[in-house]
MARRO-404702 format. One record per residue (C-alpha): x negated, y, z negated; residue in one letter. Coordinates in nm, 3 decimals, decimal comma. Each point is the difference from the previous one (the first is absolute). Layout:
! residues N
     east    north       up  aa
        X        Y        Z   A
...
This chain:
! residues 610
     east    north       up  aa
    2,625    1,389    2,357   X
   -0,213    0,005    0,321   X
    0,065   -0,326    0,190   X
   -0,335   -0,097    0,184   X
    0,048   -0,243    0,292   X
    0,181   -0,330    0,025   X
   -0,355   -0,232   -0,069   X
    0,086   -0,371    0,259   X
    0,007   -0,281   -0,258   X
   -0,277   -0,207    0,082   X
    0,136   -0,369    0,116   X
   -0,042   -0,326   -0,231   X
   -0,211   -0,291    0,176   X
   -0,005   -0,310   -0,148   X
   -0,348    0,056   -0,012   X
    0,055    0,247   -0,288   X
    0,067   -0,067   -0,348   X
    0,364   -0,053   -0,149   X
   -0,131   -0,062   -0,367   X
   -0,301   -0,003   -0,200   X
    0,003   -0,344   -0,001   X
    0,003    0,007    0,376   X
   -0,311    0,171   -0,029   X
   -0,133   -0,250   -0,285   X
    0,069   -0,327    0,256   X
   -0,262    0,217    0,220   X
   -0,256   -0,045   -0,237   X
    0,081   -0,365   -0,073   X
   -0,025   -0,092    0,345   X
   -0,289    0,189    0,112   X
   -0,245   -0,245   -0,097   X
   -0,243    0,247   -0,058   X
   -0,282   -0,172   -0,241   X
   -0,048    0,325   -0,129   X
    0,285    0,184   -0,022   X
   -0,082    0,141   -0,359   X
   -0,321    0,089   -0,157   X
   -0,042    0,061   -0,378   X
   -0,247    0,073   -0,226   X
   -0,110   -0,279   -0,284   X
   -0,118    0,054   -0,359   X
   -0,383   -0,043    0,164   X
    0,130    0,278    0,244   X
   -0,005   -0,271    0,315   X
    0,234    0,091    0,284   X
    0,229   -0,345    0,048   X
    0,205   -0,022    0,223   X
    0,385   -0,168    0,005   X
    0,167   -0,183    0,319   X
    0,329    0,063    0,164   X
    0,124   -0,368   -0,156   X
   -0,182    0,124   -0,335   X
    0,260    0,310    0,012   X
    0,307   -0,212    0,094   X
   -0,059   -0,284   -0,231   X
   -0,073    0,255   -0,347   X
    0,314    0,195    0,093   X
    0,175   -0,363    0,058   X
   -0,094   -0,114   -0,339   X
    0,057    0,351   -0,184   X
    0,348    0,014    0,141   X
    0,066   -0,346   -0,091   X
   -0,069    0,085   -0,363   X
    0,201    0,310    0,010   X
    0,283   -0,235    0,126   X
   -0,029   -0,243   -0,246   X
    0,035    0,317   -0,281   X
    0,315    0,125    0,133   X
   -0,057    0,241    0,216   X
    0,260    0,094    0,259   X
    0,065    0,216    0,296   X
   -0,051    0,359   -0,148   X
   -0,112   -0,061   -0,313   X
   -0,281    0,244   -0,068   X
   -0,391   -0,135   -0,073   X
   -0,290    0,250   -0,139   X
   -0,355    0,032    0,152   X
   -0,218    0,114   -0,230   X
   -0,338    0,012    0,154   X
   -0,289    0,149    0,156   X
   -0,104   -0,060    0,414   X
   -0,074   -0,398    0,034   X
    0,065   -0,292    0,202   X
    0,274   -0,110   -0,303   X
    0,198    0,338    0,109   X
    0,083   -0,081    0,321   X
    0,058   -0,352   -0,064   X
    0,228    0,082   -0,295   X
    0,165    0,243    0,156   X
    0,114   -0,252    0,375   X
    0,116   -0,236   -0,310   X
    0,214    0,242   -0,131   X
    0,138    0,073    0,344   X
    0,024   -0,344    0,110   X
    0,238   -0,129   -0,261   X
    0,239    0,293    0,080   X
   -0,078    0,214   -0,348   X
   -0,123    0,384    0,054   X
   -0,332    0,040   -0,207   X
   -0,091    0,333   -0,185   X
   -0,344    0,132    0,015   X
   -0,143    0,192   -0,304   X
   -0,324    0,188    0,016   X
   -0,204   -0,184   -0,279   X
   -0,136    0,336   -0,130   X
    0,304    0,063   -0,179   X
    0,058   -0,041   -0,320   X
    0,190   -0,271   -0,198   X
    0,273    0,221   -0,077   X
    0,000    0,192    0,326   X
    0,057   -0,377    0,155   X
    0,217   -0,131   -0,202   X
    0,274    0,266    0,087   X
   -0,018   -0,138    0,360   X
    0,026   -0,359   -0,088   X
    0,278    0,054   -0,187   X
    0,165    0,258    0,226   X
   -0,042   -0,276    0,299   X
    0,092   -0,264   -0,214   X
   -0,372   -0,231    0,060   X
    0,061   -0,324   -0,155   X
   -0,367   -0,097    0,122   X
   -0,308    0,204    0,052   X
   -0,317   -0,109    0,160   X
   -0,291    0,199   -0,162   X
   -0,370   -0,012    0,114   X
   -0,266    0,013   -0,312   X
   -0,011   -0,094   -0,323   X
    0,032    0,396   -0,094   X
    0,323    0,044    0,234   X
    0,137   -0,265   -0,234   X
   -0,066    0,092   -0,297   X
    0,126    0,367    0,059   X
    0,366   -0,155    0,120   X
    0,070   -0,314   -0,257   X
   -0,056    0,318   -0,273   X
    0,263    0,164    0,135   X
    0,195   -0,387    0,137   X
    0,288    0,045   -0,251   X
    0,098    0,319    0,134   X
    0,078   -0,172    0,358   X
    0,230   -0,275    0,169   X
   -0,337   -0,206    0,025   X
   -0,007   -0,357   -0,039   X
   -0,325   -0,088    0,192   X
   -0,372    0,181    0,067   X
   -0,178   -0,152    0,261   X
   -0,387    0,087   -0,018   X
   -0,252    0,005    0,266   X
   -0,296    0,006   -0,125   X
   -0,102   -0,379   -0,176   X
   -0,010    0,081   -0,386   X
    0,186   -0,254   -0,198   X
    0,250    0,174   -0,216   X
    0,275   -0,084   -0,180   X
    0,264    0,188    0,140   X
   -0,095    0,015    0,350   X
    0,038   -0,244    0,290   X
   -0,314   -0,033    0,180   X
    0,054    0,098    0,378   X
   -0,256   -0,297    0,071   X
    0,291   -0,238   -0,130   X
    0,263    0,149    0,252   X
   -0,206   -0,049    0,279   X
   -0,192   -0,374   -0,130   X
   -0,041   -0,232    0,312   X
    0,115    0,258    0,271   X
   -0,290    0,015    0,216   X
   -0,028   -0,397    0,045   X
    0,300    0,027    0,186   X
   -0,145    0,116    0,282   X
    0,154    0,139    0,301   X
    0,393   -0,177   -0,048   X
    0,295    0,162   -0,066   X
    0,278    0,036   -0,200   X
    0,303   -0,012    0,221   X
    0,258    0,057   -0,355   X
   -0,197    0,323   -0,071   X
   -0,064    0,121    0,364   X
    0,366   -0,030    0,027   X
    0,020    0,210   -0,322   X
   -0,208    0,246    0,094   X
    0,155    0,024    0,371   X
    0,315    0,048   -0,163   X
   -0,066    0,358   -0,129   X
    0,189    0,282    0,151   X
   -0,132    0,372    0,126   X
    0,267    0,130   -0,270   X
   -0,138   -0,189   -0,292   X
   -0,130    0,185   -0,276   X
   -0,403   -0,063    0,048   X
   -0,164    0,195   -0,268   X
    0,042    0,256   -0,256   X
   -0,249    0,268   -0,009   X
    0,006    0,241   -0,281   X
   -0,135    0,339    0,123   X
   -0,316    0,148   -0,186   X
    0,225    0,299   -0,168   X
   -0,154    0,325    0,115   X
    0,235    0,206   -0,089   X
    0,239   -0,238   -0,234   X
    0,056   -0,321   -0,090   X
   -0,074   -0,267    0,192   X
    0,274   -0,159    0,191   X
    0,036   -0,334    0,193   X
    0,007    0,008    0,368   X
    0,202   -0,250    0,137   X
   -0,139   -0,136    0,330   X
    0,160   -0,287    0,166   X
   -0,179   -0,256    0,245   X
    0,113    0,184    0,334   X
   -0,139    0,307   -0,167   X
   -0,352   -0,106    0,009   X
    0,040   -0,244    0,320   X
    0,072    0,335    0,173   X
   -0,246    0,207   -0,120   X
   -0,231   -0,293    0,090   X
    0,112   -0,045    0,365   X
   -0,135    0,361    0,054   X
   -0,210    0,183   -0,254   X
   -0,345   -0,105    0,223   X
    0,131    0,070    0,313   X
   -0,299    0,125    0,220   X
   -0,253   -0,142   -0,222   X
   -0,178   -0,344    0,132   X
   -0,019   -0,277   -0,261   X
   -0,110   -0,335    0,013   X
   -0,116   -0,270   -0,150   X
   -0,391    0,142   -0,010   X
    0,104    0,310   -0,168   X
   -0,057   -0,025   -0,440   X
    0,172    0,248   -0,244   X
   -0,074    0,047   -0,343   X
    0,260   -0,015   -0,196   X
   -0,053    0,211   -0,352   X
    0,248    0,264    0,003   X
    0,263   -0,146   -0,238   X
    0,236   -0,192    0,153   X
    0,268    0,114   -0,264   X
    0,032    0,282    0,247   X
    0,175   -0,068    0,324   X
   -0,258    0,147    0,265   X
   -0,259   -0,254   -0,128   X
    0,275   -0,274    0,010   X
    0,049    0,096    0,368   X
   -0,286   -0,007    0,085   X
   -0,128   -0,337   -0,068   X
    0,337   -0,127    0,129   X
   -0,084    0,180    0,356   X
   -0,341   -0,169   -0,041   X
    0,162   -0,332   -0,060   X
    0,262    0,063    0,263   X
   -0,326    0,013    0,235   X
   -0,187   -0,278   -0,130   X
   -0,289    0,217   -0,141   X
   -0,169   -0,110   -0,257   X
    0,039    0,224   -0,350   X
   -0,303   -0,003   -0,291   X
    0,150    0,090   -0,341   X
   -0,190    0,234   -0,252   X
    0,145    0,039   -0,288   X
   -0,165    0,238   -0,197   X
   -0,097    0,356    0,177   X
   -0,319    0,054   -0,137   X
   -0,073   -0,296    0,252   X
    0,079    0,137    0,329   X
   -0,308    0,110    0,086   X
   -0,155   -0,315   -0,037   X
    0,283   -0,145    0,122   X
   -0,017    0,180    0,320   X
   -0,369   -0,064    0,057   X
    0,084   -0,337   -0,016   X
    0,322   -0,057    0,217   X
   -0,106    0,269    0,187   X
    0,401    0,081    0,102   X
    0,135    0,060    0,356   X
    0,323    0,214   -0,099   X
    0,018    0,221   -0,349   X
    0,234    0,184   -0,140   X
   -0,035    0,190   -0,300   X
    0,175    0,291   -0,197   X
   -0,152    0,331    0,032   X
   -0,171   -0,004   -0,323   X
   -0,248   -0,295    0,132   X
   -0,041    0,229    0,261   X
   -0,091    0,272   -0,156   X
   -0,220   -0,163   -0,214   X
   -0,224   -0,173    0,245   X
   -0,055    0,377    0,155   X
   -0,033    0,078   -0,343   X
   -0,286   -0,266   -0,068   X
   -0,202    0,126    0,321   X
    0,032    0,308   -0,005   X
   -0,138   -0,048   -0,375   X
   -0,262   -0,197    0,101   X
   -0,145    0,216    0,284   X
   -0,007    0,275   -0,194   X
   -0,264   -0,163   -0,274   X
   -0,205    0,062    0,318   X
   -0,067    0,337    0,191   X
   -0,076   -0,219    0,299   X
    0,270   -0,198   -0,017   X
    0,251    0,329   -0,102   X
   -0,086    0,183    0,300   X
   -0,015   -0,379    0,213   X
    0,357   -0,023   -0,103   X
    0,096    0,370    0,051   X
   -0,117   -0,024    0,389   X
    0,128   -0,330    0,103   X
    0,327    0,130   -0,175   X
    0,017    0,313    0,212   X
   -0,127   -0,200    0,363   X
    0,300   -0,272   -0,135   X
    0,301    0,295   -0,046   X
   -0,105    0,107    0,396   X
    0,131   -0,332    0,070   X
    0,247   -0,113   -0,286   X
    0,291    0,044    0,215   X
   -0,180   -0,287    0,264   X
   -0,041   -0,196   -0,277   X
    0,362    0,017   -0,169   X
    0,107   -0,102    0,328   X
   -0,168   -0,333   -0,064   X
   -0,302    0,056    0,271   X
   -0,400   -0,015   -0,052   X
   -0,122    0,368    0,139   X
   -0,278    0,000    0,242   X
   -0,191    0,297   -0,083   X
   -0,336   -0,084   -0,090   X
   -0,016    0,202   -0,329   X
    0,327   -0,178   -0,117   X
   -0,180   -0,358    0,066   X
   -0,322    0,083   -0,180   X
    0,216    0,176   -0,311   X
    0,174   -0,393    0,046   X
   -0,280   -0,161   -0,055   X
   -0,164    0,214   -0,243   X
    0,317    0,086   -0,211   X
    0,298   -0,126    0,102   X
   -0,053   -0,363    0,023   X
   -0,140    0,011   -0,419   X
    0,347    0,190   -0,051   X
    0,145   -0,288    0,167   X
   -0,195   -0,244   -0,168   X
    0,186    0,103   -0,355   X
    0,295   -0,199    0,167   X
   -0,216   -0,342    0,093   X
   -0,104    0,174    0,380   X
    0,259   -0,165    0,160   X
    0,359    0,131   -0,039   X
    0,160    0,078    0,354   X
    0,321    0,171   -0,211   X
   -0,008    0,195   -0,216   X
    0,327    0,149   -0,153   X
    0,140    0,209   -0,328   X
    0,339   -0,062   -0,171   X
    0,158    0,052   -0,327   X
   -0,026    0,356   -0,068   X
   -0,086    0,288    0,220   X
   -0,395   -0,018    0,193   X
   -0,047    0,349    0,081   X
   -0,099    0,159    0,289   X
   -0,354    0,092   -0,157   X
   -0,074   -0,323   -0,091   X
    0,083   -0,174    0,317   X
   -0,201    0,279    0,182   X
   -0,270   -0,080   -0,213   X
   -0,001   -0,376    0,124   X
    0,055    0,068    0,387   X
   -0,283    0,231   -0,051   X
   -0,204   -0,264   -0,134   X
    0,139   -0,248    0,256   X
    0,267   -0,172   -0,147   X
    0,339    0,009    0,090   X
    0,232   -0,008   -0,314   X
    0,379   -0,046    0,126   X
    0,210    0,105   -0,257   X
    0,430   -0,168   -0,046   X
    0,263    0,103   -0,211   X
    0,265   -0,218   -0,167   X
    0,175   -0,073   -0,299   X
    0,054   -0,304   -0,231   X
    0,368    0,038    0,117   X
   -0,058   -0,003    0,341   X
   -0,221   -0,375   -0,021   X
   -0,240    0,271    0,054   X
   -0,079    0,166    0,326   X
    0,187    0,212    0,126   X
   -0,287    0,174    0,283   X
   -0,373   -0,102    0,027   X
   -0,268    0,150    0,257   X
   -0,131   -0,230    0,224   X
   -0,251   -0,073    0,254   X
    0,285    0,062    0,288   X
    0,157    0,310   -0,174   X
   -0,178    0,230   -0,255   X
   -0,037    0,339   -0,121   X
   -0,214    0,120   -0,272   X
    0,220    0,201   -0,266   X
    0,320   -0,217    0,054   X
    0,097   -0,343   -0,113   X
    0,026   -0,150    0,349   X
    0,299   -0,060    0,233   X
    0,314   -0,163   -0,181   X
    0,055   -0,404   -0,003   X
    0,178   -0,069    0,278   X
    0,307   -0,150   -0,212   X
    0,110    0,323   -0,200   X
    0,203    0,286    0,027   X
   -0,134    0,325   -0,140   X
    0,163    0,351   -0,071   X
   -0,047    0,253   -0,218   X
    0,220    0,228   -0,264   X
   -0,002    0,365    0,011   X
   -0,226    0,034   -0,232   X
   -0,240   -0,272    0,220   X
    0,030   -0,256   -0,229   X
   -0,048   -0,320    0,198   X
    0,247   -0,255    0,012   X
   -0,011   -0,346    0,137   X
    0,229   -0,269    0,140   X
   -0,054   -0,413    0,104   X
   -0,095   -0,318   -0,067   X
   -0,316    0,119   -0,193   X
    0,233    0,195   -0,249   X
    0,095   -0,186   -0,370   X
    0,289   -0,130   -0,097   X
   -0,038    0,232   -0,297   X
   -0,132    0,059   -0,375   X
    0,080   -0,313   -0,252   X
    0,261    0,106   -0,198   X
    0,002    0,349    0,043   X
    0,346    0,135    0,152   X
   -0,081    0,357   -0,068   X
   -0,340   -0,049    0,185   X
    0,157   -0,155    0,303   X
    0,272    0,281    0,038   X
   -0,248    0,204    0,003   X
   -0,262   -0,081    0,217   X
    0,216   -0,138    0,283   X
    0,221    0,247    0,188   X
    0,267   -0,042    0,254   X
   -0,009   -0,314    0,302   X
   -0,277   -0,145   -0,213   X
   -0,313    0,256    0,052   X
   -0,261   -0,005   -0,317   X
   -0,100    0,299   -0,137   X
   -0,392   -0,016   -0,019   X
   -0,077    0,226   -0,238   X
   -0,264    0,151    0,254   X
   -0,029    0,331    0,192   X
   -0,129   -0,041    0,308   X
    0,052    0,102    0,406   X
   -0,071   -0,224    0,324   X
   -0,195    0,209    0,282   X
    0,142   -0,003    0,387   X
   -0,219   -0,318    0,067   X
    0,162   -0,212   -0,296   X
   -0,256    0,007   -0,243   X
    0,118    0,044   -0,350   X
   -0,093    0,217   -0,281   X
    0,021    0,001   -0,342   X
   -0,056    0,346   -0,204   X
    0,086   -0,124   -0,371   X
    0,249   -0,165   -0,243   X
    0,276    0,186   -0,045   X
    0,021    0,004   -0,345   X
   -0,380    0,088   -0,020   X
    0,048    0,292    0,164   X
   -0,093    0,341   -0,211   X
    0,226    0,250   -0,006   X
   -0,169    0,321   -0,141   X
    0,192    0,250   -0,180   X
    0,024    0,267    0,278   X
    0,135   -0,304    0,200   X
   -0,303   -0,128    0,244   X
    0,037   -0,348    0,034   X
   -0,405   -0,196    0,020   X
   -0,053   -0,330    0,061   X
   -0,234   -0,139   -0,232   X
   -0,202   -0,310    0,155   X
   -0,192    0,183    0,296   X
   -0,148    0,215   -0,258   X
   -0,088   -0,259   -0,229   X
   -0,131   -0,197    0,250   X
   -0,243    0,252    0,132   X
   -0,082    0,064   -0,355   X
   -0,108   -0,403   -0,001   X
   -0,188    0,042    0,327   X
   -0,295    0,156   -0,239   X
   -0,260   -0,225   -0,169   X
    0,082    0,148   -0,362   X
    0,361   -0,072   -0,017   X
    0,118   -0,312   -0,076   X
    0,383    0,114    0,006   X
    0,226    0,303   -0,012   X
    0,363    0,100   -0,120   X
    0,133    0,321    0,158   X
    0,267    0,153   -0,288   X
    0,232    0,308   -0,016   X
    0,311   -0,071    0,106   X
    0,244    0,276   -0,096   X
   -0,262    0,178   -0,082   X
   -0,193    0,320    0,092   X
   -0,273   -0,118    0,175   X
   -0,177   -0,373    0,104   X
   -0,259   -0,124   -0,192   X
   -0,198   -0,398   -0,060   X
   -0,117   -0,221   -0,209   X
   -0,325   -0,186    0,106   X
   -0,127   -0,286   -0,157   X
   -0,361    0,007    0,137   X
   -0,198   -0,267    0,196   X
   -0,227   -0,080   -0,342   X
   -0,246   -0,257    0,164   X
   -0,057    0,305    0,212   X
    0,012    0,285   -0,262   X
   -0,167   -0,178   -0,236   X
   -0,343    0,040    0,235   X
    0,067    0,321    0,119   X
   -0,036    0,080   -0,366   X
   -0,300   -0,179   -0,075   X
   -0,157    0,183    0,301   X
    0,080    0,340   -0,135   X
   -0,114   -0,085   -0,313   X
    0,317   -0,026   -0,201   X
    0,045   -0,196   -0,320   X
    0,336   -0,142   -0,107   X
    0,109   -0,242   -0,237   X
    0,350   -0,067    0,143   X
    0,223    0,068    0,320   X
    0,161    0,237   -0,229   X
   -0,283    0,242   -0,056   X
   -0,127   -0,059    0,338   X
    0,327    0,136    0,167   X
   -0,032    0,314   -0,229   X
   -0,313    0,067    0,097   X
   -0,040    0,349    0,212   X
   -0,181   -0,113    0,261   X
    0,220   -0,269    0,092   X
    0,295    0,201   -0,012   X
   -0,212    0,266    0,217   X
   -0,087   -0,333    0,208   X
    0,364   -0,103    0,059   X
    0,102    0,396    0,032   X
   -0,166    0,009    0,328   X
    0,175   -0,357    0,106   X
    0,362    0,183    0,003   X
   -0,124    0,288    0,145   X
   -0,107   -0,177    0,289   X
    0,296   -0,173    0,009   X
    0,219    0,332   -0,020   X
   -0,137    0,112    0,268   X
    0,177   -0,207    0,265   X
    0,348    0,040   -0,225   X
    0,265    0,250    0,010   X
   -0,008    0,280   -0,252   X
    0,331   -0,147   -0,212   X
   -0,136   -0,411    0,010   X
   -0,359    0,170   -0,061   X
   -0,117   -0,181   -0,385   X
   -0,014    0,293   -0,202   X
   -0,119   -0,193   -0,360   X
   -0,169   -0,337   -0,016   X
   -0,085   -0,223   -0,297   X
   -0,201   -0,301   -0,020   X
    0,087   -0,252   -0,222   X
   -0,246   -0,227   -0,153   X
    0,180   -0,326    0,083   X
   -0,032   -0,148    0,318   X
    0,321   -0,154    0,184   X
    0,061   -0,377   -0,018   X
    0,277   -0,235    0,068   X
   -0,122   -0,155   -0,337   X
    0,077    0,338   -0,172   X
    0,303    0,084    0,141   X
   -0,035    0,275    0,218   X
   -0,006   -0,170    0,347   X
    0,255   -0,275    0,150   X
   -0,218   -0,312    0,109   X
   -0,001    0,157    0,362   X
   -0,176    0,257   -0,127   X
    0,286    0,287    0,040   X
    0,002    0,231   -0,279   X
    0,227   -0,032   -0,297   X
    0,151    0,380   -0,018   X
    0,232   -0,040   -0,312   X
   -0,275   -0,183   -0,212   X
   -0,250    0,253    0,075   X
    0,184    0,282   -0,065   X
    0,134   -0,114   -0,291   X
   -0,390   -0,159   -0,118   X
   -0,123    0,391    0,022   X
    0,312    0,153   -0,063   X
   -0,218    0,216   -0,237   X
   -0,238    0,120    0,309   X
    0,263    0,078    0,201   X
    0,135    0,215   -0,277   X
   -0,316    0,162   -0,074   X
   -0,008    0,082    0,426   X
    0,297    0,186    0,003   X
    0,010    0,119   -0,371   X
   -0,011    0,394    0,151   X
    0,139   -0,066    0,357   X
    0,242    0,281   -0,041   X
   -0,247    0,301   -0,014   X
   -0,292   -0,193    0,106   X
   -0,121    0,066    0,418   X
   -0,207   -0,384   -0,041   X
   -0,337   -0,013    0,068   X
């Protein structure tokens, strides 16, 4: 193994966070009148007060007392982003128990395997459908309690509204049994129990402890400036750690956070808050350059508009990336005329912006510095409480994942898989021996999964996953999410899957951009009656031909995409083909159009491809 370094631990303050509940006594004692902002059934912003926060989580935790719950017992959180989430979730924490957060697109069955492999006696759920999909499956669990959100009387539920009846005429007193509680928590208690989205397997339960987090937290911004006048959205699902983390760091510097919890809201959403720091995963990304680059080009005007201030914008992308507002004169009229409306698709106000969850791409982020937006781009892992390296307005460089945080220790195997060790790291996967043995190695270092390499200035890199890698048959090893993502980088692709490991040559699946296909089509004057016979149409394929050959011609003759397919579906989380960060689901593709991929390489023995 190469052995970068020594990296100086950075010192604990008492300034900095111990616990999570460390962090939640910030919030309560803020007394920031609007420290939360969520959406009503009218659509209304309200707002919730610090003593609001502190006296919901007071009376949720009491309740979850007076059930039985004890120090480590394990509590589900079934729900889409809303003010109940976070207040469910400091409850959990308060009274000592670790809670376990489910992404509510699953299904009833997919759930109820995690209940019952963390053993949830109680589950709070957030709509009357969320219910009904888990008490079908309730006899298949350890649960003795559903806690629902929303205010439907049923039967079998317990109405959140009864847990936290009376709390808000409390007013600004505390507690001083259950701030001694909560105080009492310890960095090395078990905090949560997050059950990873299953890529490439099944899903299995990260165990993250308070000190975890705390850590991560006392860091993971560093170089950023928040306060309490910046406003995130929060809509990426906060079943996934880099959401969680980031409306903790919010918290942890009394900004205020808006909830949305459905994504077909955003926009409006972000009109409305008009947000001071986003972060997003590179598919909202892409889809926003998508959406304008769509829209201008309904328009020769607007096409060739676009195309200029796109070209004046890449002479001074690098400016830009660096966080600075070019002078030229050309760059401040393409602002005005073009790059403020691109800016406007995030509410016109964002002062960072920045891309986590799966790989950006250096196209993509090119393609926003161009157009005047800086898109910083961090790397982490659900067992590393996440970030591991983020870019920064002090320290960035397009094309890497930033400089490492400040508590870690990085090196990397021979064959550069990247390996991490500190306080960020988990205690481990929930009752999975054979998993722990072997992702941990040796004096405690973490094996990442991830290929990567850190430059002479510190900035990291990551190439791939490892065990995404392709091997071809005459032994070339290519790394698959570059490609794909300069395959997404085009207007008429909605999402790509490069295949052919052991095999001859590379080849990919593309599940077109239909919204965008679908009036291409019309404008040539093509009639379909389905996606099916749409895809099989010549011209498309014709259409699509010339996409990979473009993209071929930046690639190296053995990664080059010899065959491509489109597929008539496109990729969802609700159809199984992406995680709900948006990272392809390899296994479940492959084995969806395992008759495709058949088909591809049917005659790869005599044939030379195409």
């Amino acid at each position: 193994m190469h052995q970068l370094p020594p990296i100086q631990f950075a010192p604990m303050t008492s300034a900095l966070t111990s616990t999570i509940n460390d962090l939640f006594f910030r919030v309560a004692n803020a007394a920031n009148p609007r420290a939360v902002l969520w959406q009503d059934h009218a659509g209304q912003w309200q707002p919730l007060s610090s003593d609001q926060i502190y006296q919901r989580v007071r009376a949720v935790g009491s309740r979850l007392l007076e059930w039985g719950v004890k120090k480590g017992d394990r509590v589900a959180l079934i729900s889409e982003n809303r003010w109940e989430w976070a207040v469910t979730d400091f409850a959990i924490l308060a009274v000592g128990a670790a809670d376990v957060p489910v992404y509510p697109t699953l299904t009833g069955e997919q759930i109820a395997v995690l209940l019952t492999d963390a053993d949830c006696r109680i589950a709070f759920v957030s709509t009357r459908a969320q219910f009904d999909k888990i008490n079908a499956v309730r006899s298949q669990t350890p649960l003795e309690r559903i806690v629902m959100m929303d205010a439907d009387a049923l039967e079998d539920a317990i109405p959140y509204s009864d847990l936290i009846e009376g709390a808000d005429a409390v007013g600004s007193k505390h507690d001083p049994v259950f701030d001694a509680l909560a105080h009492s928590a310890d960095p090395k208690d078990l905090a949560t129990l997050i059950y990873t989205s299953g890529t490439t397997g099944e899903p299995k339960g990260v165990m993250l402890t308070h000190g975890n987090v705390a850590s991560n937290q006392c860091h993971c911004v560093g170089g950023y400036e928040i306060s309490p006048s910046d406003t995130c959205i929060s809509f990426l699902p906060l079943s996934h750690i880099t959401a969680r983390a980031l409306d903790y760091a919010m918290y942890n510097a009394g900004a205020q956070v808006a909830y949305c919890a459905q994504f077909d809201k955003l926009p409006q959403a972000m009109k409305e808050i008009r947000p001071t720091f986003f972060v997003g995963v590179p598919r909202v990304y892409e889809k926003i350059r998508q959406a304008v680059e769509h829209k201008s080009a309904a328009s020769p005007i607007r096409k060739r508009l676009l195309a200029l201030a796109l070209k004046i914008g890449a002479g001074q992308s690098d400016e830009v990336y660096r966080g600075h507002m070019p002078s030229a004169l050309g760059w401040k009229l393409a602002n005005k005329l073009v790059y403020s409306k691109v800016q406007e698709a995030f509410g016109g106000r964002v002062r960072y912006f920045v891309s986590g969850g799966a790989p950006l791409g250096v196209d993509t982020a090119r393609w926003f510095a161009s157009a005047g937006i800086a898109v910083w781009e961090g790397y982490g892992l659900t067992e590393t409480s996440p970030v591991i390296a983020l870019n920064n307005p002090t320290a960035q460089r397009m094309g890497s994942v930033g400089p490492l945080q400040p508590n870690i220790e990085i090196q990397f195997a021979s064959d550069g898989e990247l390996l991490v060790r500190g306080p960020i790291v988990f205690q481990g996967y929930w009752k999975k021996p054979q998993a722990n043995a072997e992702c941990f190695s040796g004096e405690g270092w973490f094996h990442t999964g991830d290929i990567g390499h850190r430059d002479a200035d510190g900035f990291l890199y990551i190439t791939d996953r490892k065990k995404e890698l392709l091997k071809t048959s005459g032994g070339k090893l290519v790394a698959p999410q570059p490609i794909e993502n300069k395959l997404k980088t085009n207007v008429l692709i909605g999402n790509a899957a490069l295949i052919g490991d052991k095999h001859k040559f590379i080849s990919v699946l593309i599940s077109p951009n239909f919204t965008a296909l679908d009036e291409w089509a019309r404008q040539q004057g093509i009639t379909f009656a389905s996606h099916a016979e749409l895809v099989a149409d010549s011209r498309v394929h014709e259409l699509y031909r010339g996409i990979v050959h473009n993209i071929n011609a930046d690639l190296a003759n053995f990664e080059s995409l010899k065959r491509f397919r489109l597929v008539p579906e496109e990729w969802t989380q609700e159809t199984g083909e992406l995680t709900p960060s948006m990272k392809l689901k390899r296994r479940v593709i492959t084995e969806r159009y395992a008759s495709i991929v058949a088909e591809i390489y049917a005659d790869e023995a005599t044939s030379r491809a195409e």
